[in-house]
N, CA, C and O atoms as CSV, one atom per row, in Angstrom:
chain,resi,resn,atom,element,x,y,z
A,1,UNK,N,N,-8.668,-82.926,38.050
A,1,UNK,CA,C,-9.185,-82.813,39.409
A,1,UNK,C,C,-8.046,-83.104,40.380
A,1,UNK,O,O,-7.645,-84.265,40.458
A,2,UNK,N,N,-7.486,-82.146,41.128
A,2,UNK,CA,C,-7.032,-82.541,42.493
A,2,UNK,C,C,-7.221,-83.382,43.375
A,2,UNK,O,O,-8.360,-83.829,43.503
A,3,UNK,N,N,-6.135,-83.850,44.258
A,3,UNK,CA,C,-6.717,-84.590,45.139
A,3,UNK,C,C,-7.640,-83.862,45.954
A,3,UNK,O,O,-8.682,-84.335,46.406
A,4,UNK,N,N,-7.136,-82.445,46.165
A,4,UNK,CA,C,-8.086,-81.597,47.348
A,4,UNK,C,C,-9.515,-81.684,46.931
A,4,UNK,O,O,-10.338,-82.006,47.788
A,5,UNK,N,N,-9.915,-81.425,45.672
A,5,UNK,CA,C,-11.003,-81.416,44.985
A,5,UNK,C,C,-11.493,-83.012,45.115
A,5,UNK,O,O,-12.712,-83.023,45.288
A,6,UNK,N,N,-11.096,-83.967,45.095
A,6,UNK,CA,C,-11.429,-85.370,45.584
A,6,UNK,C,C,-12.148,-85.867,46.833
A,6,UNK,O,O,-13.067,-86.632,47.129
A,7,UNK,N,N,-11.307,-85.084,47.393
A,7,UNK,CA,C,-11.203,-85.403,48.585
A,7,UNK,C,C,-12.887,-84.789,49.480
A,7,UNK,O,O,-13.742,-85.397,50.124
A,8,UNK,N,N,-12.697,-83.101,49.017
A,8,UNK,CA,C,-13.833,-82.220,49.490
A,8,UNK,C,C,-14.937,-82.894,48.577
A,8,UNK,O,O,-16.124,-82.619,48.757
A,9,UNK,N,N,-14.661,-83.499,47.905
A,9,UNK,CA,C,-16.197,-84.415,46.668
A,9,UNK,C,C,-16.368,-85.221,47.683
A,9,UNK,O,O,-17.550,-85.063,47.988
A,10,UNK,N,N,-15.945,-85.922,48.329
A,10,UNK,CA,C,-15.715,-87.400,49.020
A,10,UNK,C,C,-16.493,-86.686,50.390
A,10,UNK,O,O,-17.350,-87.152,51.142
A,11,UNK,N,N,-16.058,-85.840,50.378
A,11,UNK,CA,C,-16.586,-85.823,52.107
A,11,UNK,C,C,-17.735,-84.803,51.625
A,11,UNK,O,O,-17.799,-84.137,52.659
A,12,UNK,N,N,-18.617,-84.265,50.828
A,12,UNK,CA,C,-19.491,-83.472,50.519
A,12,UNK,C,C,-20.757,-84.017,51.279
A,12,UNK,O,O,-21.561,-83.345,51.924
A,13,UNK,N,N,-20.768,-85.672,51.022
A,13,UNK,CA,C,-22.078,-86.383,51.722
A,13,UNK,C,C,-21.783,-86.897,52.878
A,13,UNK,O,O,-22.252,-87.937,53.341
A,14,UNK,N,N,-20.858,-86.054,53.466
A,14,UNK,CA,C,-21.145,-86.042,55.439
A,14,UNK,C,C,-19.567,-87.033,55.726
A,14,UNK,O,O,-18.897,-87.628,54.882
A,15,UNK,N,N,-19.384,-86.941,56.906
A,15,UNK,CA,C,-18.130,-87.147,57.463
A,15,UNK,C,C,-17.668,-88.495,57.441
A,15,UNK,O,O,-18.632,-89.251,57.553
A,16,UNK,N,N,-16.769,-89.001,57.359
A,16,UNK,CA,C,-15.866,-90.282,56.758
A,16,UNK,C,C,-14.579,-90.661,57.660
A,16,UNK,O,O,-13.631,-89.921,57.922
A,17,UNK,N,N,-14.823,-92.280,58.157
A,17,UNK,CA,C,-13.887,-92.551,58.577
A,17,UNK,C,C,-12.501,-92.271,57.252
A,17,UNK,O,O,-12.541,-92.086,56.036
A,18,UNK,N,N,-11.508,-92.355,58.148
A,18,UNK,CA,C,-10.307,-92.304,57.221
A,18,UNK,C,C,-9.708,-93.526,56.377
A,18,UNK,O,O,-8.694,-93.592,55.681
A,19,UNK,N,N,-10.281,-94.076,56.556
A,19,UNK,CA,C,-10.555,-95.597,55.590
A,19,UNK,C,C,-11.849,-95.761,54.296
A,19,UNK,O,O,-11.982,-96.323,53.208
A,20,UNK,N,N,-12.592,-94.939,55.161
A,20,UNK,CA,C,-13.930,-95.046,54.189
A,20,UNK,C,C,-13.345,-93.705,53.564
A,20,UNK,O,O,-13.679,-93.847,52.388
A,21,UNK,N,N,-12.611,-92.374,53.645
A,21,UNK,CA,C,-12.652,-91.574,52.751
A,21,UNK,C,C,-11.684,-92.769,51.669
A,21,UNK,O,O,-11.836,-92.790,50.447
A,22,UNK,N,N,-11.190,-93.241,52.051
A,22,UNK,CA,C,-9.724,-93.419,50.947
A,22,UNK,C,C,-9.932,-94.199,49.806
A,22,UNK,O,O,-9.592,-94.211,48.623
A,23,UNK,N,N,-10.947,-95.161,50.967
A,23,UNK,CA,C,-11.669,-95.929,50.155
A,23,UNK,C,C,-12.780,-95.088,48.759
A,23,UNK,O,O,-13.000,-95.486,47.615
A,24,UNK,N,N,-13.307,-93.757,49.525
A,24,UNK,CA,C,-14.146,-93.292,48.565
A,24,UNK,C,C,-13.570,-92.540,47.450
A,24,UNK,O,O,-14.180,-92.064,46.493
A,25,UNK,N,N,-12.053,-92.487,47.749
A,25,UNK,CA,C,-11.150,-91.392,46.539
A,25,UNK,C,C,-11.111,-92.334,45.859
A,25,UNK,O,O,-11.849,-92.323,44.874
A,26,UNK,N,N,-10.129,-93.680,46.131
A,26,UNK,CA,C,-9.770,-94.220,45.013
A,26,UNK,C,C,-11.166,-94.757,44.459
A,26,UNK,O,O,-11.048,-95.412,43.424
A,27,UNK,N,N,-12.086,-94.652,44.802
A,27,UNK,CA,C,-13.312,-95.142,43.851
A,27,UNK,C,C,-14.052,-94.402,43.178
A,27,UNK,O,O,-15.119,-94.843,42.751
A,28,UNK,N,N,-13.661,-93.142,42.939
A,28,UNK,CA,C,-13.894,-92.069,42.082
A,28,UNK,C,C,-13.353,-92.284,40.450
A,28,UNK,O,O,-13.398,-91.285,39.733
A,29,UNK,N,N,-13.067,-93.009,40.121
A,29,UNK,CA,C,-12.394,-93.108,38.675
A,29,UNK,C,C,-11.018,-92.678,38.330
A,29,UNK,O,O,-10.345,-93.050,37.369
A,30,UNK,N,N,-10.674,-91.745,39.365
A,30,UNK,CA,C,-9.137,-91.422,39.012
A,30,UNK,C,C,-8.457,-92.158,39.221
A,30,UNK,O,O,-8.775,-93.346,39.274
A,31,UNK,N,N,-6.620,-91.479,39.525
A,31,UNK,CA,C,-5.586,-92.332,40.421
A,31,UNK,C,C,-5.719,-92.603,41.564
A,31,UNK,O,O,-5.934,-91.720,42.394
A,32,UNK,N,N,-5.619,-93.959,41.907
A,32,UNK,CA,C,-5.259,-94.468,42.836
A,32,UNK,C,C,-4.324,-93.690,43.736
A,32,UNK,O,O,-3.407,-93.158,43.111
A,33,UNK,N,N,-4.319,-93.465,45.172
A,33,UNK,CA,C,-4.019,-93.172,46.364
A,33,UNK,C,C,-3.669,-94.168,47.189
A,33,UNK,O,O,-4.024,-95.345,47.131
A,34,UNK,N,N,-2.788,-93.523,48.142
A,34,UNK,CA,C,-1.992,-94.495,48.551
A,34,UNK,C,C,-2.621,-93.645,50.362
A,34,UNK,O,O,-2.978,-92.488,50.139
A,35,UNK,N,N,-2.772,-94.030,51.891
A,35,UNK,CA,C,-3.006,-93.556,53.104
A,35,UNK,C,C,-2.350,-92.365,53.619
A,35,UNK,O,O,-2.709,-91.448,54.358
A,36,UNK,N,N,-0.965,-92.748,52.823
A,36,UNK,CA,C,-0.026,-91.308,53.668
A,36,UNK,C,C,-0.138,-90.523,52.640
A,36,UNK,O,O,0.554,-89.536,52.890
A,37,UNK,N,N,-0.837,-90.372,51.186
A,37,UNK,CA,C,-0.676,-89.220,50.421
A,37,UNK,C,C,-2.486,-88.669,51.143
A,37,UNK,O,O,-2.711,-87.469,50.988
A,38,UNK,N,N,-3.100,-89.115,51.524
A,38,UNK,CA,C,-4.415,-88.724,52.128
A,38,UNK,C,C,-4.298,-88.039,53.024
A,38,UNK,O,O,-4.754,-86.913,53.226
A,39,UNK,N,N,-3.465,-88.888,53.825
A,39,UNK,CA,C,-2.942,-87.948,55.659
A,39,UNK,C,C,-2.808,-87.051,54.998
A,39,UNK,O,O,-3.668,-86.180,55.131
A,40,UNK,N,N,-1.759,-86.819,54.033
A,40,UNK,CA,C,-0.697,-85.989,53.897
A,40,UNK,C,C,-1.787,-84.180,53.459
A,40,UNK,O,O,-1.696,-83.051,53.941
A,41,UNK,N,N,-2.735,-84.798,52.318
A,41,UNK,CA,C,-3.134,-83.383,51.682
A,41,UNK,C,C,-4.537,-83.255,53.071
A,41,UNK,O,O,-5.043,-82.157,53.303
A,42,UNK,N,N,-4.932,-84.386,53.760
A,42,UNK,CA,C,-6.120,-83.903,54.384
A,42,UNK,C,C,-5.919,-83.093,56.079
A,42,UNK,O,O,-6.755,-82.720,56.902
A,43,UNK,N,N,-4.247,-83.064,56.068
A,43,UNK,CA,C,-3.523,-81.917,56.805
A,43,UNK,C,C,-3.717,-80.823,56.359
A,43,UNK,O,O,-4.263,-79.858,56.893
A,44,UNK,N,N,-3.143,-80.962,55.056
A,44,UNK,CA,C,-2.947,-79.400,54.507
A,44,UNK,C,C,-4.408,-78.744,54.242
A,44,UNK,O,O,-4.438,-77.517,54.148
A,45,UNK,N,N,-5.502,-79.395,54.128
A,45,UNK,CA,C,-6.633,-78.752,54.098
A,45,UNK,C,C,-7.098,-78.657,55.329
A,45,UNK,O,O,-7.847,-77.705,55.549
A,46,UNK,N,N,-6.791,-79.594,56.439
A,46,UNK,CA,C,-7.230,-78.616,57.859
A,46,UNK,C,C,-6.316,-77.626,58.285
A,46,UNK,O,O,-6.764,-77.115,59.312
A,47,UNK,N,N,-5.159,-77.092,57.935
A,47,UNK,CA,C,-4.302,-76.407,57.911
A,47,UNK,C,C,-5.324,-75.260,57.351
A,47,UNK,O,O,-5.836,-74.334,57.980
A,48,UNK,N,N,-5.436,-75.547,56.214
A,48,UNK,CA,C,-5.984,-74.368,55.488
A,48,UNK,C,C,-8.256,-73.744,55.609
A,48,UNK,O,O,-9.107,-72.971,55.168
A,49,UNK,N,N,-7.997,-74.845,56.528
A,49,UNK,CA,C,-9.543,-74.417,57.454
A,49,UNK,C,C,-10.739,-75.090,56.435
A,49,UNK,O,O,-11.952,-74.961,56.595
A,50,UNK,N,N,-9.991,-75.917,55.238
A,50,UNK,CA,C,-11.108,-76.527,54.628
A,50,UNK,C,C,-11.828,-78.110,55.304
A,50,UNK,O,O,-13.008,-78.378,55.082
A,51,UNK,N,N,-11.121,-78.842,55.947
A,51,UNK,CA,C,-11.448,-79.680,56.981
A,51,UNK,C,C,-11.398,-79.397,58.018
A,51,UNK,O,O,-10.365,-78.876,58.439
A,52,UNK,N,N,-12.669,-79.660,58.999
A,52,UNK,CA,C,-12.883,-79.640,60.572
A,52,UNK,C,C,-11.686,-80.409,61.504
A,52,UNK,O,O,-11.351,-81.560,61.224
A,53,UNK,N,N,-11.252,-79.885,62.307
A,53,UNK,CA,C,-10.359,-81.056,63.700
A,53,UNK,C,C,-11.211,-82.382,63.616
A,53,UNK,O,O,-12.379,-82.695,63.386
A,54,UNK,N,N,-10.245,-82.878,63.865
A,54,UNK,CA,C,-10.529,-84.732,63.487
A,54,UNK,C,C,-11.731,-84.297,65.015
A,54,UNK,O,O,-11.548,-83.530,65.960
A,55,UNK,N,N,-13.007,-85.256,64.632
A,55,UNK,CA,C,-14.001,-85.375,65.545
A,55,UNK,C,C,-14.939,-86.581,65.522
A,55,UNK,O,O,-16.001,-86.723,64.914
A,56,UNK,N,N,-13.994,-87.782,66.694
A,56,UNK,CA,C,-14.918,-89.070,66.981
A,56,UNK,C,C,-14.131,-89.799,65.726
A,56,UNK,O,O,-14.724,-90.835,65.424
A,57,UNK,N,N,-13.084,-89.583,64.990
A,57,UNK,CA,C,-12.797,-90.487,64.331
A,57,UNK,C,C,-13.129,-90.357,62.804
A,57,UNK,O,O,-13.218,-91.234,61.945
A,58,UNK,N,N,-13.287,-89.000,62.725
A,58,UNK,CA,C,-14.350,-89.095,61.148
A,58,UNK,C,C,-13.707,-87.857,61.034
A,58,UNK,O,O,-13.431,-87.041,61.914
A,59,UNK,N,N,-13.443,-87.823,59.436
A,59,UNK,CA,C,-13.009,-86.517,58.855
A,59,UNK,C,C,-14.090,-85.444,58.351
A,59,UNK,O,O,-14.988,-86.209,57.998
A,60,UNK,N,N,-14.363,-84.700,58.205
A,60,UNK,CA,C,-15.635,-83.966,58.162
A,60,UNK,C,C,-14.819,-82.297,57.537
A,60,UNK,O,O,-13.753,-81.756,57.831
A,61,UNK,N,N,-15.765,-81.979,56.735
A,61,UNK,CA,C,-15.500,-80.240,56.029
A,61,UNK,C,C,-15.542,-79.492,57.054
A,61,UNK,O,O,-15.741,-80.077,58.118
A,62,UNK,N,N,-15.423,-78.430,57.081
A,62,UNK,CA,C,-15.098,-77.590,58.122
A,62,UNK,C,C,-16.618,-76.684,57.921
A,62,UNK,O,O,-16.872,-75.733,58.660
């Protein structure tokens, strides 16, 4: 599983501060994550139109 695939699991049940997603990756059973590898891929998926523009503070699917 990807992080992208983590990540879009994580936010499937509605929008997430960026603390509470990170919190919800690394509590998925995989590897541990570190804040700037989160920033880092949950750019590249609003880049790529799979996350919404940051809205109120909460990361949310597009």
């Amino acid at each position: 599983m990807t992080l992208a695939d983590r990540i879009t699991a994580a936010l499937a049940g509605g929008p997430l501060t960026e603390a509470d997603l990170l919190a919800a990756v690394n509590a998925d059973g995989h590897k541990q994550i570190k804040r700037g590898s989160l920033r880092t891929r949950v750019s590249d998926l609003r880049r790529d139109g799979v996350i919404g523009p940051p809205s109120g503070g909460l990361v949310t699917l597009a």
